[in-house]
N, CA, C, O and CB atoms as a CASP TS submission, in Angstrom:
PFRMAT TS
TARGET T0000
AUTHOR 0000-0000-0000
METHOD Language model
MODEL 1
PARENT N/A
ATOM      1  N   UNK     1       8.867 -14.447   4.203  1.00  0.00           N
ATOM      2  CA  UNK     1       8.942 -13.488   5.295  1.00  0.00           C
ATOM      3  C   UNK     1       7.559 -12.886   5.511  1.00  0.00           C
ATOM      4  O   UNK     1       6.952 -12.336   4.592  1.00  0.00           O
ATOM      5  CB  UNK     1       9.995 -12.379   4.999  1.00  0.00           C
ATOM      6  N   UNK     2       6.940 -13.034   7.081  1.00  0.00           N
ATOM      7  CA  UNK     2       5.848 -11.898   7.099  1.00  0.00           C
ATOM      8  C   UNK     2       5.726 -11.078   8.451  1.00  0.00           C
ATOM      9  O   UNK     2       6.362 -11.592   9.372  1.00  0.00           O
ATOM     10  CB  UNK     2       4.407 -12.556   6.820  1.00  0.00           C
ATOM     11  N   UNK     3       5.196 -10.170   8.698  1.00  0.00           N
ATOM     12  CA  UNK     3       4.900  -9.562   9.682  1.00  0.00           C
ATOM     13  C   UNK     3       3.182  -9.233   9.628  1.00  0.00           C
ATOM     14  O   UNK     3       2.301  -9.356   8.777  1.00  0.00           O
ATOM     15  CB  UNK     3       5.868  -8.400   9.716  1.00  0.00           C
ATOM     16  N   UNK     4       3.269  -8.684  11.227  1.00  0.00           N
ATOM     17  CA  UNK     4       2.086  -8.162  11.282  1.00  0.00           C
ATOM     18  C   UNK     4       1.766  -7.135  11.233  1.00  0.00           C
ATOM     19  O   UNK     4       2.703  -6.348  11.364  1.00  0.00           O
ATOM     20  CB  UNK     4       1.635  -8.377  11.951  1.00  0.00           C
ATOM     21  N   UNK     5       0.550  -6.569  11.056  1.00  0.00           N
ATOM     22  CA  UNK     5       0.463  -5.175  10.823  1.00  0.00           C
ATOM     23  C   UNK     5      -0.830  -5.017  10.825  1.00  0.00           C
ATOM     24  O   UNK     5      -1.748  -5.650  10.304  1.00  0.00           O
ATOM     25  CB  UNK     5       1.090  -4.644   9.647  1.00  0.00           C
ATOM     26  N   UNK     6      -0.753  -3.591  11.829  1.00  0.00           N
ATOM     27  CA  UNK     6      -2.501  -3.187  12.584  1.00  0.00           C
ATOM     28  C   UNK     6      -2.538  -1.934  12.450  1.00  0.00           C
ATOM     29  O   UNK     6      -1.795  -1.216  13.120  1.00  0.00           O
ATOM     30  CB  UNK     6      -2.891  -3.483  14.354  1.00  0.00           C
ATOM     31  N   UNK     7      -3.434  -1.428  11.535  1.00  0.00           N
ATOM     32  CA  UNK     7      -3.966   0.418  11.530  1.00  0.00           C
ATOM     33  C   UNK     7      -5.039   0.727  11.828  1.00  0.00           C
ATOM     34  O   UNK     7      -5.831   0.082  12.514  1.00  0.00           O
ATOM     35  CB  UNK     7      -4.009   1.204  10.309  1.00  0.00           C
ATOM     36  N   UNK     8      -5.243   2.203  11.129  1.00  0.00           N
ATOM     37  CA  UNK     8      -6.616   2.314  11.656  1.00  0.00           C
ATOM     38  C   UNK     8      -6.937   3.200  10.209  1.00  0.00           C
ATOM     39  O   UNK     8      -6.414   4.298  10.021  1.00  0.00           O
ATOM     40  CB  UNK     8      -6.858   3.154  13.425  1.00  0.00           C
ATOM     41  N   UNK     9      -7.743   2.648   9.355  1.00  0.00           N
ATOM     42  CA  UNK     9      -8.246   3.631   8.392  1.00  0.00           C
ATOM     43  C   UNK     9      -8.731   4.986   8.790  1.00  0.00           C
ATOM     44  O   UNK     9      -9.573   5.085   9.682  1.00  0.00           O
ATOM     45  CB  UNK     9      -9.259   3.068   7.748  1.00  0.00           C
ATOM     46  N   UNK    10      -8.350   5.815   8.311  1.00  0.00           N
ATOM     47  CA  UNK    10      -8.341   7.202   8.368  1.00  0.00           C
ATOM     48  C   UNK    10     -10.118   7.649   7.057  1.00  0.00           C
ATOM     49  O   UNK    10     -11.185   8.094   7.480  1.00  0.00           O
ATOM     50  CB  UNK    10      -6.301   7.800   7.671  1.00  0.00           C
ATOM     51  N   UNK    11      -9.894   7.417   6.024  1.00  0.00           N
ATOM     52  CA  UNK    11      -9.990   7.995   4.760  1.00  0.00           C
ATOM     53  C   UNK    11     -10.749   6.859   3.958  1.00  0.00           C
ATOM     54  O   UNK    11      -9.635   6.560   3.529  1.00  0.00           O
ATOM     55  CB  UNK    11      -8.527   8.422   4.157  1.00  0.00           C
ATOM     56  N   UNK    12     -11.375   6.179   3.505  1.00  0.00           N
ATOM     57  CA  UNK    12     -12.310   5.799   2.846  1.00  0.00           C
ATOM     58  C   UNK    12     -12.672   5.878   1.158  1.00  0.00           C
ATOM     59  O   UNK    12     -13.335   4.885   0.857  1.00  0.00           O
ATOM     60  CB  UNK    12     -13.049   6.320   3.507  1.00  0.00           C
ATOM     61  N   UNK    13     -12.440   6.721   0.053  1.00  0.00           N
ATOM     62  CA  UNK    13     -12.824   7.476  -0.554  1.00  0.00           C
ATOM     63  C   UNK    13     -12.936   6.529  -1.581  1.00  0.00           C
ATOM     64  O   UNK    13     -12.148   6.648  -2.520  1.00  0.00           O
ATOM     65  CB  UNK    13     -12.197   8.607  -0.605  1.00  0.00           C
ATOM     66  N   UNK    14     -13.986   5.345  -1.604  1.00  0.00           N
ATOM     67  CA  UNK    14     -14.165   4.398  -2.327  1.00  0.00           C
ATOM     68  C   UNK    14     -14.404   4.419  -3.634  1.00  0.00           C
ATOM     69  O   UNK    14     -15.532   3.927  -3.638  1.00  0.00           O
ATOM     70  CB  UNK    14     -14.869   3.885  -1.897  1.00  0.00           C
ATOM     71  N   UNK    15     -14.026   4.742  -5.294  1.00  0.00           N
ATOM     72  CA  UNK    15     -12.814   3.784  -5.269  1.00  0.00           C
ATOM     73  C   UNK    15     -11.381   4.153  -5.528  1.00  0.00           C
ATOM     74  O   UNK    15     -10.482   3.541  -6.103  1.00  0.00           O
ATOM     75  CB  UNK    15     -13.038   2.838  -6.175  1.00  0.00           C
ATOM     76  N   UNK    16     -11.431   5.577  -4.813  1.00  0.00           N
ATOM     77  CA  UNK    16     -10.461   6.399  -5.644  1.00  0.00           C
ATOM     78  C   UNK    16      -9.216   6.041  -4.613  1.00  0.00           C
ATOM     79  O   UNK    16      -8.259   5.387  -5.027  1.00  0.00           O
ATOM     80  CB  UNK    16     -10.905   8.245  -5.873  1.00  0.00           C
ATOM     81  N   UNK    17      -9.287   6.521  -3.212  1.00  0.00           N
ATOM     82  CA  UNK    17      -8.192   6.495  -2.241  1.00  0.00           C
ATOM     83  C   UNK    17      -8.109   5.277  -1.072  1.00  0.00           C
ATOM     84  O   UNK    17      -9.090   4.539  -1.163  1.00  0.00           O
ATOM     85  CB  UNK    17      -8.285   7.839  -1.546  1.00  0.00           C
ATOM     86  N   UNK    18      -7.470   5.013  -0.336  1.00  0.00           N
ATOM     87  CA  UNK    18      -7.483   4.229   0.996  1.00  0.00           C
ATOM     88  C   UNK    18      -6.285   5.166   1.887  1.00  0.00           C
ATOM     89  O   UNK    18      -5.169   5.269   1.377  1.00  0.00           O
ATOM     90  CB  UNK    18      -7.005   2.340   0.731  1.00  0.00           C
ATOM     91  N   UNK    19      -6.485   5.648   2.847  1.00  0.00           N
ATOM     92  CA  UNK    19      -5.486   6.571   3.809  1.00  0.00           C
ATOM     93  C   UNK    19      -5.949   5.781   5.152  1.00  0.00           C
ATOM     94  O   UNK    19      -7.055   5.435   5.566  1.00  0.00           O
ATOM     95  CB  UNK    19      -5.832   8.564   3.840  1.00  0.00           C
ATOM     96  N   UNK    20      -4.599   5.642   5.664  1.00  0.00           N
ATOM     97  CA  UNK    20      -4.417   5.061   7.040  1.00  0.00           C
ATOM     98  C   UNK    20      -3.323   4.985   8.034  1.00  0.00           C
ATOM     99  O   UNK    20      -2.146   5.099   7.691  1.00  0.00           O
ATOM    100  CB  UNK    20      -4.628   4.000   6.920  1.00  0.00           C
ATOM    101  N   UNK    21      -3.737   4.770   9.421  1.00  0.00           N
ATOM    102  CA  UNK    21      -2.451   5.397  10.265  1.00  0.00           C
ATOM    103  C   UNK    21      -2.118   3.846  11.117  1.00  0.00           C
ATOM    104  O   UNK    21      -2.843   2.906  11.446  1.00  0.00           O
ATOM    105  CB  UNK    21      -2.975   7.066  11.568  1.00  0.00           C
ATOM    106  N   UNK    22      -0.740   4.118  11.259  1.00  0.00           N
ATOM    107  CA  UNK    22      -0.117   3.267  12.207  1.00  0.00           C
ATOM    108  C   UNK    22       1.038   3.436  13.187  1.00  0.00           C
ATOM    109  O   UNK    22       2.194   3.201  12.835  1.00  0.00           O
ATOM    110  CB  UNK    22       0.192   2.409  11.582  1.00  0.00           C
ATOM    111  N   UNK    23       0.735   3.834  14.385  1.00  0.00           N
ATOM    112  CA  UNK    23       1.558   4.099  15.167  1.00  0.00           C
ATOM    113  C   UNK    23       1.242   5.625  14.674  1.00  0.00           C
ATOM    114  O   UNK    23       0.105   6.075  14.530  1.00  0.00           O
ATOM    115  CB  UNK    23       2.968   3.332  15.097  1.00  0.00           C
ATOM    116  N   UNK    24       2.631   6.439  14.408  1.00  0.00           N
ATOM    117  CA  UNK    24       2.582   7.655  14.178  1.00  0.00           C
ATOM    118  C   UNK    24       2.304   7.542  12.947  1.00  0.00           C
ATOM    119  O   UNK    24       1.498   8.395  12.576  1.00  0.00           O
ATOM    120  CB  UNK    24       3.591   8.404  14.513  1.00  0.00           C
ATOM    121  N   UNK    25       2.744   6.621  11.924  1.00  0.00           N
ATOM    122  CA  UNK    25       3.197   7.207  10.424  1.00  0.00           C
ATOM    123  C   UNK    25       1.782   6.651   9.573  1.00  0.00           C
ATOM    124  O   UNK    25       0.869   6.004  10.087  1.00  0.00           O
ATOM    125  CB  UNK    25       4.997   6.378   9.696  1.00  0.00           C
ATOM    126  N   UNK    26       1.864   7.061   8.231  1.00  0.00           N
ATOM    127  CA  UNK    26       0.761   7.025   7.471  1.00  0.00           C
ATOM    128  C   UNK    26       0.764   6.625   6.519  1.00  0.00           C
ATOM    129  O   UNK    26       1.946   6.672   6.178  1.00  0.00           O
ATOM    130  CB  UNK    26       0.290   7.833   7.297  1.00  0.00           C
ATOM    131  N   UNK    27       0.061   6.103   5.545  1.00  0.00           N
ATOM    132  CA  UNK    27       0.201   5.637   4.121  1.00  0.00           C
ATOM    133  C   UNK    27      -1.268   5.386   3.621  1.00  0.00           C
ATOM    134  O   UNK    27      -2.290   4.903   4.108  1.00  0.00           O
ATOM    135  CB  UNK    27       1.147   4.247   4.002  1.00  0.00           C
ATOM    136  N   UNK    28      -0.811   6.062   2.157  1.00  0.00           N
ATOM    137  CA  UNK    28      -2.015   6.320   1.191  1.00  0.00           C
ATOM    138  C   UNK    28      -1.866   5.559   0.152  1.00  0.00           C
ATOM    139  O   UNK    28      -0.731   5.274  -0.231  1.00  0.00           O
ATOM    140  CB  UNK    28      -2.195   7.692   0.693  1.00  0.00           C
ATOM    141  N   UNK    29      -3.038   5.073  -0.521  1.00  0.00           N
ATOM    142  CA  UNK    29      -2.798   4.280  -1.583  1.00  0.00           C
ATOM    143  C   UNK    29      -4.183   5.076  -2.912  1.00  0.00           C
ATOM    144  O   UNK    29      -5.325   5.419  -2.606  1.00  0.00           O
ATOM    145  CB  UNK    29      -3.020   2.358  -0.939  1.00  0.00           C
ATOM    146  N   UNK    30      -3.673   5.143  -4.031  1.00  0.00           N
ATOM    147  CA  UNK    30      -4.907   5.687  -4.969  1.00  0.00           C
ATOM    148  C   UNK    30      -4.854   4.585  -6.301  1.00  0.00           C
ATOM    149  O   UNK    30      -4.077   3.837  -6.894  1.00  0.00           O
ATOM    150  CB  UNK    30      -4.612   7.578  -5.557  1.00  0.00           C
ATOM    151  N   UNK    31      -6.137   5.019  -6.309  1.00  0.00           N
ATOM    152  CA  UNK    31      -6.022   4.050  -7.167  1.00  0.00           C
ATOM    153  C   UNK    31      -7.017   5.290  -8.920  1.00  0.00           C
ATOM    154  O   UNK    31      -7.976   6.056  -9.016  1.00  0.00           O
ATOM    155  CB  UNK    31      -7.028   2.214  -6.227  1.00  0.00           C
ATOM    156  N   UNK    32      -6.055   4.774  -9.764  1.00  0.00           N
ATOM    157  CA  UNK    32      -6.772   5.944 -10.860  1.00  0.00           C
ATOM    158  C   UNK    32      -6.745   5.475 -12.312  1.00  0.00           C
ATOM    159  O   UNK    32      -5.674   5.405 -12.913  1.00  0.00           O
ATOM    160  CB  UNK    32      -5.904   7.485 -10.874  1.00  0.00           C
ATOM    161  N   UNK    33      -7.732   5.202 -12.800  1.00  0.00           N
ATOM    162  CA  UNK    33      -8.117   4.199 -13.846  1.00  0.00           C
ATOM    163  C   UNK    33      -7.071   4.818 -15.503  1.00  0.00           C
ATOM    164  O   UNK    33      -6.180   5.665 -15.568  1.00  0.00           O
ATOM    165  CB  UNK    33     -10.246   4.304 -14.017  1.00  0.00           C
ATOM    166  N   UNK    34      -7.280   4.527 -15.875  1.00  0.00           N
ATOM    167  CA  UNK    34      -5.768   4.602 -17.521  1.00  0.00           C
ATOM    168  C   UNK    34      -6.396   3.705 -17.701  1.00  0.00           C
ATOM    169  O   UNK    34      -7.023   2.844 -17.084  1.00  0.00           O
ATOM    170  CB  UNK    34      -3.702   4.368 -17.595  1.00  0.00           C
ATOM    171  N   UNK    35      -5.939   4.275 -19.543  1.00  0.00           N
ATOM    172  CA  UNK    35      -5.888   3.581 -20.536  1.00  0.00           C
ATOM    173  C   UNK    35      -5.668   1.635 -20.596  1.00  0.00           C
ATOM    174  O   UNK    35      -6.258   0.822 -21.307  1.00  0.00           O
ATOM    175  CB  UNK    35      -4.875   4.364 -21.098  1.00  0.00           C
ATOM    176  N   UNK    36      -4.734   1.448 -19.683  1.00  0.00           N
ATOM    177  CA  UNK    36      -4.238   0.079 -19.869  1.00  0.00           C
ATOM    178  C   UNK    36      -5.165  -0.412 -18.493  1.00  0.00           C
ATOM    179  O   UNK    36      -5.735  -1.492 -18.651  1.00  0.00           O
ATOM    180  CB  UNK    36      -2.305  -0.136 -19.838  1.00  0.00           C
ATOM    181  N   UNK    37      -5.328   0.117 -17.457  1.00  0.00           N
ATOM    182  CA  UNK    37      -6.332  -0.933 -16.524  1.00  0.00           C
ATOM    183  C   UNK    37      -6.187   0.741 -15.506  1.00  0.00           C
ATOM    184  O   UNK    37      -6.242   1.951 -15.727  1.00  0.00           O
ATOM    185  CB  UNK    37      -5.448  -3.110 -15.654  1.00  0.00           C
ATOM    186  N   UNK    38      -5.938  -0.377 -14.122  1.00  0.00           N
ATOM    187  CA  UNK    38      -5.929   0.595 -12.964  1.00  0.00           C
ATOM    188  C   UNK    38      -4.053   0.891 -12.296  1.00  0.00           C
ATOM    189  O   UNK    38      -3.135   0.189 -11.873  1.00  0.00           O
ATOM    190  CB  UNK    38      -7.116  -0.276 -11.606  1.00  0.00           C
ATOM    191  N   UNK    39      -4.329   2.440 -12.577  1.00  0.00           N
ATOM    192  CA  UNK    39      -2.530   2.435 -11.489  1.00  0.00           C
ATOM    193  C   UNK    39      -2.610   2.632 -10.303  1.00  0.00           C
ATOM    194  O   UNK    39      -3.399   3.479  -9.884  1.00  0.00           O
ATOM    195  CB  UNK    39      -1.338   3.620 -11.719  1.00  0.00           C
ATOM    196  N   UNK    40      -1.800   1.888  -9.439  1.00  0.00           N
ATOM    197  CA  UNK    40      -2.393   1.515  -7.814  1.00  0.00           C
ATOM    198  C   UNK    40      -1.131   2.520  -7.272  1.00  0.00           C
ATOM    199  O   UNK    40      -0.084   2.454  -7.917  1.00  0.00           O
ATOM    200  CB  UNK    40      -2.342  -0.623  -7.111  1.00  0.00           C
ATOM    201  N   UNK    41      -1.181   3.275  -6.327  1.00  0.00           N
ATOM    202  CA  UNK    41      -0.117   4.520  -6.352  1.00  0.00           C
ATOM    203  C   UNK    41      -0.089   4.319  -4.469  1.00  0.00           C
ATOM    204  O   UNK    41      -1.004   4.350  -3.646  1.00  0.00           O
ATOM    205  CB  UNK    41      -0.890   6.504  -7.240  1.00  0.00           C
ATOM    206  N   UNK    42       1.013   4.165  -4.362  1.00  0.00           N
ATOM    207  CA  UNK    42       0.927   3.815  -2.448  1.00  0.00           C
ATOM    208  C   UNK    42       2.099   4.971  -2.103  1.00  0.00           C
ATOM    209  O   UNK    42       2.968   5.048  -2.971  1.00  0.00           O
ATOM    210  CB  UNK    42       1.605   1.667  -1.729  1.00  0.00           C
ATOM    211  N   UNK    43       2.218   5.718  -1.163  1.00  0.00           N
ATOM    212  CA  UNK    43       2.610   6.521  -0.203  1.00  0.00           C
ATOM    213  C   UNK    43       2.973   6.056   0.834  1.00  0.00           C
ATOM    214  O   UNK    43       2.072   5.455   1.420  1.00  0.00           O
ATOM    215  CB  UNK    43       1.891   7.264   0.057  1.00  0.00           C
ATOM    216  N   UNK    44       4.342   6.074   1.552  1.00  0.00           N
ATOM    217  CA  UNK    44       3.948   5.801   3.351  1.00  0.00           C
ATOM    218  C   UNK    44       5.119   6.750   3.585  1.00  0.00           C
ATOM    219  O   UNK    44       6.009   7.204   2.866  1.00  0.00           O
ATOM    220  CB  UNK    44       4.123   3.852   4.278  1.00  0.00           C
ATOM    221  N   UNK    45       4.730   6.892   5.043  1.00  0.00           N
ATOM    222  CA  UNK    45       6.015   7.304   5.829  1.00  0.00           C
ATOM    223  C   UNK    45       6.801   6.293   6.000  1.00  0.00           C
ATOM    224  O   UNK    45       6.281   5.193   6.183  1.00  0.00           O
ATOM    225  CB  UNK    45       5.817   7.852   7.129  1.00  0.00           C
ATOM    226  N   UNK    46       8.238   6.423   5.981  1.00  0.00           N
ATOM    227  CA  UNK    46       9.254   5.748   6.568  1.00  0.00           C
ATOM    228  C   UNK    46       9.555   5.523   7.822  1.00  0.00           C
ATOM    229  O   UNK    46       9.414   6.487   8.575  1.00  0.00           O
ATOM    230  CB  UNK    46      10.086   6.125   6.238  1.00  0.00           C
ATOM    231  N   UNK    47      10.029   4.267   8.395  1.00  0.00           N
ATOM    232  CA  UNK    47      10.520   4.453   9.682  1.00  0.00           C
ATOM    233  C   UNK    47      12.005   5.115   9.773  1.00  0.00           C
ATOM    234  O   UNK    47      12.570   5.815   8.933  1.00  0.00           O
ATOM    235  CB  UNK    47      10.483   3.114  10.336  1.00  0.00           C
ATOM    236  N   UNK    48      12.417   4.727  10.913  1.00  0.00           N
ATOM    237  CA  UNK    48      13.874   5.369  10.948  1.00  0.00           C
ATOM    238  C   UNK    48      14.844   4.027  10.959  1.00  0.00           C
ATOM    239  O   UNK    48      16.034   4.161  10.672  1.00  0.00           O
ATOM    240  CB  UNK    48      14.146   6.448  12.464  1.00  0.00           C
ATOM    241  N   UNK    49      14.234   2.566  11.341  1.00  0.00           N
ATOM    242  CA  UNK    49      15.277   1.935  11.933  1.00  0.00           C
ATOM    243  C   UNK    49      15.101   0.794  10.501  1.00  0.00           C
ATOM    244  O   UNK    49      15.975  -0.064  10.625  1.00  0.00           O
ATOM    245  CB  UNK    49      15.043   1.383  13.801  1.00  0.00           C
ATOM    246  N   UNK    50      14.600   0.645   9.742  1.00  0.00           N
ATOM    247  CA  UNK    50      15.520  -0.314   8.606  1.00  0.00           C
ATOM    248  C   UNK    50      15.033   1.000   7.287  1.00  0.00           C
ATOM    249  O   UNK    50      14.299   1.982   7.184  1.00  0.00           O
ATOM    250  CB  UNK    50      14.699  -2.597   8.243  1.00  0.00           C
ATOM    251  N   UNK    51      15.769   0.396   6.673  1.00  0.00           N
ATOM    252  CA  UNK    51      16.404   1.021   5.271  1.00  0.00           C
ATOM    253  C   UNK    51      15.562   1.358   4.359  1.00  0.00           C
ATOM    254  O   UNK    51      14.855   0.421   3.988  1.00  0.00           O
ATOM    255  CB  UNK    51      17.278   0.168   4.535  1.00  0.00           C
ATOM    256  N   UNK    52      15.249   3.007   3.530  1.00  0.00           N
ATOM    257  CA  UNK    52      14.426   3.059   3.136  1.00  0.00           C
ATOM    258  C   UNK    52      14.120   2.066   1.562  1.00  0.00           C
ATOM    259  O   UNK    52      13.037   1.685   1.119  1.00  0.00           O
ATOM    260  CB  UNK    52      14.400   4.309   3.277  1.00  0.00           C
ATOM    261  N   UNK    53      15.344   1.886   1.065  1.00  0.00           N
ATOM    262  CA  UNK    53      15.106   0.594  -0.356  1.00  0.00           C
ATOM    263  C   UNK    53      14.294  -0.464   0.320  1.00  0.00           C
ATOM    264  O   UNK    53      13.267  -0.859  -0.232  1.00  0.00           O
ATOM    265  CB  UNK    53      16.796  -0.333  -1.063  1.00  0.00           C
ATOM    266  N   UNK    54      14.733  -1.033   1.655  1.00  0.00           N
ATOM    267  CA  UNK    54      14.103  -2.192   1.935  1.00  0.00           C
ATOM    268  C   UNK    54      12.482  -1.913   2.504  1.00  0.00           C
ATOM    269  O   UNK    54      11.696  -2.861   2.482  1.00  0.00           O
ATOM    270  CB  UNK    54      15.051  -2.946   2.984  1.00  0.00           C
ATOM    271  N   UNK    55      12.166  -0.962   2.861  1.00  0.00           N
ATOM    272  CA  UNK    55      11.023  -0.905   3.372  1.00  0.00           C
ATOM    273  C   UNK    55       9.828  -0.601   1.737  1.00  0.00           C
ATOM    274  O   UNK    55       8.632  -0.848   1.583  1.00  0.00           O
ATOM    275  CB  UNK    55      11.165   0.408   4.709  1.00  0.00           C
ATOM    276  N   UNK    56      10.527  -0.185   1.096  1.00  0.00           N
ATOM    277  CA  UNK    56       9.985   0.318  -0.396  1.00  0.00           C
ATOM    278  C   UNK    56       9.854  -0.657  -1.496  1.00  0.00           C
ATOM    279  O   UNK    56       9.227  -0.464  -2.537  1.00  0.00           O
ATOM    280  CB  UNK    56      10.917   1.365  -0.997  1.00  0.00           C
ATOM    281  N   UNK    57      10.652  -1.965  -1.095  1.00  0.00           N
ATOM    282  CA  UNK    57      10.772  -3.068  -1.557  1.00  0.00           C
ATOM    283  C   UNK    57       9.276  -4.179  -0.595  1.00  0.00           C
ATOM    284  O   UNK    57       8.455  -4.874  -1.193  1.00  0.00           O
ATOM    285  CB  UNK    57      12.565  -3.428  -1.300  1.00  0.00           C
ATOM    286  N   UNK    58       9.346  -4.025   0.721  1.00  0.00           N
ATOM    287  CA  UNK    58       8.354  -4.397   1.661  1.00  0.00           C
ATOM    288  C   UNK    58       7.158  -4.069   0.921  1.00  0.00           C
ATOM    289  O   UNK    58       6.543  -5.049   0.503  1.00  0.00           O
ATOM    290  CB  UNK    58       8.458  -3.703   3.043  1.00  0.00           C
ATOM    291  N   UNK    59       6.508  -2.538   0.565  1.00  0.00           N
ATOM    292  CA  UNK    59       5.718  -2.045   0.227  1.00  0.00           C
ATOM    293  C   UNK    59       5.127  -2.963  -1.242  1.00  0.00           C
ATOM    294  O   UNK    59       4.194  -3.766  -1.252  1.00  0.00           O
ATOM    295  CB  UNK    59       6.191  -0.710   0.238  1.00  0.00           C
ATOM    296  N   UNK    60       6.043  -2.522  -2.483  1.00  0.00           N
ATOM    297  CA  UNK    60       5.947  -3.392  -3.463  1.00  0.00           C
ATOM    298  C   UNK    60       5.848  -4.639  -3.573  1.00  0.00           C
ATOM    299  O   UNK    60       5.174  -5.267  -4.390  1.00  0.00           O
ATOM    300  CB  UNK    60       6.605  -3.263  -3.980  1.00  0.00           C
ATOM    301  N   UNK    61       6.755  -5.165  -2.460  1.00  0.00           N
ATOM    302  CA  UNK    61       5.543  -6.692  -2.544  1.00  0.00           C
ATOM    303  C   UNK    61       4.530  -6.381  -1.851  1.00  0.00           C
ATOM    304  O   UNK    61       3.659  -7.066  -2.387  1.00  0.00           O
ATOM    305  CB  UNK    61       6.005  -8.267  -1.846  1.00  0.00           C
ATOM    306  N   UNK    62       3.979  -5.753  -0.927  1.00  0.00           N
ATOM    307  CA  UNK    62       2.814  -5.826  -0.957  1.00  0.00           C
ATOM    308  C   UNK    62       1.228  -5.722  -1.997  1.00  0.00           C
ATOM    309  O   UNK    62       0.092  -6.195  -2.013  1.00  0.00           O
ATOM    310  CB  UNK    62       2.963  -5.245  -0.273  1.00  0.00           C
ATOM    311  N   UNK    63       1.994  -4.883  -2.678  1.00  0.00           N
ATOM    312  CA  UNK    63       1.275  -4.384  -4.016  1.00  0.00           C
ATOM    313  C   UNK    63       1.045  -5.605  -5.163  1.00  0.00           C
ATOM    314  O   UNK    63       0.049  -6.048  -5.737  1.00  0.00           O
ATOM    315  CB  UNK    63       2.277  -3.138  -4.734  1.00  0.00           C
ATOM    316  N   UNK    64       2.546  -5.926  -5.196  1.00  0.00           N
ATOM    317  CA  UNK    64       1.979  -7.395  -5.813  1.00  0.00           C
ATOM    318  C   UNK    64       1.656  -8.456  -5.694  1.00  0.00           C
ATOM    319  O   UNK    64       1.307  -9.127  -6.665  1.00  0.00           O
ATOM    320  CB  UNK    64       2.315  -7.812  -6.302  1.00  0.00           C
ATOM    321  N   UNK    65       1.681  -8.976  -4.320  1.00  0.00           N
ATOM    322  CA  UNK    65       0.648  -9.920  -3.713  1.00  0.00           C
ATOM    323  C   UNK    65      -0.663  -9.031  -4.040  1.00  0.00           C
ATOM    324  O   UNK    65      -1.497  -9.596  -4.747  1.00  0.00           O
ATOM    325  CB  UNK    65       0.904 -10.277  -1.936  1.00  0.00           C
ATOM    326  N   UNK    66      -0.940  -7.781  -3.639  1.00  0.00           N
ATOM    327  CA  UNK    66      -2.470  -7.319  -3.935  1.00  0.00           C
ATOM    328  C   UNK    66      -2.651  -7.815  -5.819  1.00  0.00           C
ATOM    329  O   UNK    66      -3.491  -8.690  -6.035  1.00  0.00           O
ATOM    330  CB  UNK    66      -2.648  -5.139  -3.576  1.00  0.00           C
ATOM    331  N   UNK    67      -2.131  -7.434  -6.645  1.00  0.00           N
ATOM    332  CA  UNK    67      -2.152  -7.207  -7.972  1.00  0.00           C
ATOM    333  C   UNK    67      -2.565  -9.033  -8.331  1.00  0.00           C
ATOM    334  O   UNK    67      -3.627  -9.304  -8.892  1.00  0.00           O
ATOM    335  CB  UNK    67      -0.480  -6.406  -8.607  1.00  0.00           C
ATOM    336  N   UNK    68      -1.767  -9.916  -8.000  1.00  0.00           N
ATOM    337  CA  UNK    68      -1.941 -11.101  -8.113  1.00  0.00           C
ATOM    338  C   UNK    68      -3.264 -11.615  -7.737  1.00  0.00           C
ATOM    339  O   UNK    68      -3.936 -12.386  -8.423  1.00  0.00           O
ATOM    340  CB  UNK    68      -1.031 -11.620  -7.518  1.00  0.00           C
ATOM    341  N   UNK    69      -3.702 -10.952  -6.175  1.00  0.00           N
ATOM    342  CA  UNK    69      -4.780 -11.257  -5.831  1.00  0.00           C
ATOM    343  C   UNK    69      -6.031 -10.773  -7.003  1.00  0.00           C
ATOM    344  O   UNK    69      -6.660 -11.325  -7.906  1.00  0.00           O
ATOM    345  CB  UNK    69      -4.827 -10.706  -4.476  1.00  0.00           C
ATOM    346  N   UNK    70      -5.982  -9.869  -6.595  1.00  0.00           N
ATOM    347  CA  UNK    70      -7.232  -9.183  -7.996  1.00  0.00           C
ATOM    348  C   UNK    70      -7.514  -9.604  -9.295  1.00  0.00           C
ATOM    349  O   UNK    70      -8.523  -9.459  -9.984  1.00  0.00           O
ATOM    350  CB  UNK    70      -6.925  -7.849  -8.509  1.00  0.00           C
ATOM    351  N   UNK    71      -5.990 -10.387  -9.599  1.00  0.00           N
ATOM    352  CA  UNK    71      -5.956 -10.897 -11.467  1.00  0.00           C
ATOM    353  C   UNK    71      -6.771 -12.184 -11.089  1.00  0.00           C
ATOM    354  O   UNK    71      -7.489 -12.661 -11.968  1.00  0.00           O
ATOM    355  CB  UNK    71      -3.982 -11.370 -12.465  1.00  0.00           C
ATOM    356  N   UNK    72      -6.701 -13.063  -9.299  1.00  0.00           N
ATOM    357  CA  UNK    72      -7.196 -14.127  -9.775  1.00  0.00           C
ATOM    358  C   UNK    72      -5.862 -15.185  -9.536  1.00  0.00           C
ATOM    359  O   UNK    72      -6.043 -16.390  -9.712  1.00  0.00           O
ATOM    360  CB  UNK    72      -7.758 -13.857 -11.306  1.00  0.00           C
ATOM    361  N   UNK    73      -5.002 -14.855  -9.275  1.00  0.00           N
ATOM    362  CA  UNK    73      -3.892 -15.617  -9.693  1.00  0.00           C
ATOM    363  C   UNK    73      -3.045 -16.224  -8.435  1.00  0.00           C
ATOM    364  O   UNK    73      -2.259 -17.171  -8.413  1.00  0.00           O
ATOM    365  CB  UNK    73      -3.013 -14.702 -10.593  1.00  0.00           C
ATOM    366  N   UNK    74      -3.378 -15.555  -7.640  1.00  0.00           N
ATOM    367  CA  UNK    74      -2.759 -16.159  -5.930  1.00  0.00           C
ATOM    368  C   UNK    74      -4.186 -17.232  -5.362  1.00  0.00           C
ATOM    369  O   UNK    74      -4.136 -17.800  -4.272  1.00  0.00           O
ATOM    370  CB  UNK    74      -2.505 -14.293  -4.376  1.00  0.00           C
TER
END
């Protein structure tokens, strides 16, 4: 499954944050180094018209397609 998807970075705060808008709604991602590596921490607004498990599930794979990417492994 994919879609498309077009924002507009807001926020910058290299290498700590990424904040960005789409349409109305927003989503933040931080990133904050630990003991075991880096924890990647994402935020968004919800829409109204599909389900918030499924859109939160959307999100998380996104994260781990990112995570895969970074190890090297996609």
């Amino acid at each position: 499954m994919g879609f498309d998807f077009a924002g507009t970075y807001t926020l910058v705060d290299a290498p700590n944050r990424i904040v960005a808008t789409f349409g109305d709604r927003q989503m933040a991602v931080s990133f904050v180094e630990t003991a075991d590596g880096v924890a990647v921490t994402e935020e968004f607004d919800a829409e109204e018209e599909n389900d918030y498990d499924m859109q939160r599930a959307g999100w998380q794979a996104i994260l781990d397609s990112f995570k895969r990417h970074v190890e090297g492994l996609s």
